[in-house]
C-alpha positions as CSV (number, residue, x, y, z in Angstrom):
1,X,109.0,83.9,-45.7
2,X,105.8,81.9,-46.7
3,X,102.6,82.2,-44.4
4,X,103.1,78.7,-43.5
5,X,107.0,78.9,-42.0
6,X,105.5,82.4,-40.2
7,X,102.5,80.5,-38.9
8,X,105.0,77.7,-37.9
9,X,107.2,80.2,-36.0
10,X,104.3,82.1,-34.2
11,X,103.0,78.7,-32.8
12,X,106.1,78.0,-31.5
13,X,106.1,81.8,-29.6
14,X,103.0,80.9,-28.5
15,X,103.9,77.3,-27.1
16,X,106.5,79.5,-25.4
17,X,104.3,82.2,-24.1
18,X,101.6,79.5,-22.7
19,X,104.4,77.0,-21.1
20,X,106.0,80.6,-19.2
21,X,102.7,81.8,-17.9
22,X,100.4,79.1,-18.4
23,X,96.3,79.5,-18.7
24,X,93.9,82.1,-17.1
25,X,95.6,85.3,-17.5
26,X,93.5,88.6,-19.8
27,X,94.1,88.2,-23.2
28,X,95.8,91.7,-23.3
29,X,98.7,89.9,-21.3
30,X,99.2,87.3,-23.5
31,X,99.1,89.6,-26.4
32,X,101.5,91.8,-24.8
33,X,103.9,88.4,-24.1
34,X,103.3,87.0,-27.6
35,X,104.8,90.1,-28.8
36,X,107.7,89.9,-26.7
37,X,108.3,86.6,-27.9
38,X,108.1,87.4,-31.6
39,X,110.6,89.9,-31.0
40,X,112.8,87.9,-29.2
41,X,112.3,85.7,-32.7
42,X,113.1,88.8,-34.7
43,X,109.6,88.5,-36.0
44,X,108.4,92.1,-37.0
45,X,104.2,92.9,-36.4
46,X,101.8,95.4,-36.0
47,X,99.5,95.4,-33.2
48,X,95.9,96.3,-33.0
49,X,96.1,96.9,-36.4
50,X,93.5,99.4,-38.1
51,X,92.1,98.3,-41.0
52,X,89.2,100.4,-43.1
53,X,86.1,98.6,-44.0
54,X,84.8,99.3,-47.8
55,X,81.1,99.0,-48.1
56,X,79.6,99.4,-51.7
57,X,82.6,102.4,-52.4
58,X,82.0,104.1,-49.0
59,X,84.3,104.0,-46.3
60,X,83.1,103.0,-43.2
61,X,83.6,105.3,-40.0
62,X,84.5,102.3,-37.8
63,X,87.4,100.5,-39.1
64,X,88.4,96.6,-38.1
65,X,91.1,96.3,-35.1
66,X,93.5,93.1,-36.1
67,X,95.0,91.5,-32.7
68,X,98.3,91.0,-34.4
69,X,99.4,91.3,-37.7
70,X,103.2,89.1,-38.5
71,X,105.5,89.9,-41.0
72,X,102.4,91.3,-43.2
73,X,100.7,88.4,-43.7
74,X,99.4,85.9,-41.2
75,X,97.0,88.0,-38.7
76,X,96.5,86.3,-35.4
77,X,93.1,86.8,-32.8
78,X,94.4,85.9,-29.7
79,X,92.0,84.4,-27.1
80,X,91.5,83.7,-23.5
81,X,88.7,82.2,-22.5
82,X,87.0,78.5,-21.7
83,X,86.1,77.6,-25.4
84,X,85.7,79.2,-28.8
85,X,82.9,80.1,-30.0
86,X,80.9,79.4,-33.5
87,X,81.4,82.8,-34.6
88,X,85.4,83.3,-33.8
89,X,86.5,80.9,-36.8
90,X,84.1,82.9,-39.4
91,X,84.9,86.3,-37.7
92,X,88.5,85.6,-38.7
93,X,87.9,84.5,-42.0
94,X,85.9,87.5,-42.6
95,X,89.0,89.7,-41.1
96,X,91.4,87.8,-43.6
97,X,88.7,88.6,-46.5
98,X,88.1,92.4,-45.8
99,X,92.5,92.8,-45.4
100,X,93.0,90.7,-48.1
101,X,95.3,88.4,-46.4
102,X,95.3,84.7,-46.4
103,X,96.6,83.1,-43.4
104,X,95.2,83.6,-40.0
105,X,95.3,82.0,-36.6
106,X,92.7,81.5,-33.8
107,X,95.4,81.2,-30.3
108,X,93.1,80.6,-27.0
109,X,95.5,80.6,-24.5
110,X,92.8,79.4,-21.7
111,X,93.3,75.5,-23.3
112,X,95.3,73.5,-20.4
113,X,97.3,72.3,-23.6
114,X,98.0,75.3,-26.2
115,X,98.1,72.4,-29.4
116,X,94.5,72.2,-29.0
117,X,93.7,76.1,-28.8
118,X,95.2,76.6,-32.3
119,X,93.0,77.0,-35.4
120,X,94.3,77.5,-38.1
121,X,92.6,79.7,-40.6
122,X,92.8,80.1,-44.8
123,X,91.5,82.5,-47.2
124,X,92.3,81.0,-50.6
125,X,96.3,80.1,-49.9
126,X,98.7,79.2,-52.5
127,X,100.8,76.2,-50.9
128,X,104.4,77.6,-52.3
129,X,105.9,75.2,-54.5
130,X,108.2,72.5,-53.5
131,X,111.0,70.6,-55.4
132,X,110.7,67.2,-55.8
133,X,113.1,64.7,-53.8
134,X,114.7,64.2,-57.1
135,X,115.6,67.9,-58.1
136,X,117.1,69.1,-55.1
């Protein structure tokens, strides 16, 4: 499965998750939900996720904690509060740098509508490759 058909089916957990308990909750409730969900989807994922940080050869003693990680490669920060803020969308990007993954998504399940508390984030993705109309 491609990033984008995973990203695709953890939006449409998410849409799920938000419709069934709706905005204002902790994010560790809709974490714990979203997983549910993905399971439900036969989705596998890690949570909280440990990842070490490399610094000039030297491993660091505190290692980065991934909200979610789905099917190995799209890593997902799940959030619950008013707005996002300028540093979420770079924090992530960093996140996808120092795993080496290339897909992330911002979820902020505190938007009244969930569509507009998705970012989506990239790290140098490949698009996969399509046939043409004609070749199929």
């Amino acid at each position: 499965m491609h990033e984008n058909e995973i990203s695709e089916a953890i939006i449409g957990a998410a849409i799920e998750v938000h419709r069934q308990l709706g905005p204002g909750l902790l994010e560790s409730v809709y974490e714990q939900a979203l997983c549910h969900e993905l399971h439900l989807r036969s989705l596998s994922f890690h949570r909280q996720q440990s990842v070490p940080i490399d610094y000039k050869g030297v491993k660091l003693a505190t290692d980065l904690r991934l909200d979610l990680v789905v099917e190995g490669h799209v890593i997902v920060e799940i959030k619950a509060k008013d707005q996002l803020s300028p540093v979420d969308k770079p924090q992530l990007l960093t996140y996808l740098r120092l795993s080496g993954l290339h897909l992330g998504l911002i979820i902020n399940f505190h938007s009244a509508a969930l569509k507009s508390g998705i970012v989506r984030v990239v790290n140098n993705l490949t698009e996969p490759l399509r046939l043409s109309a004609s070749l199929r």
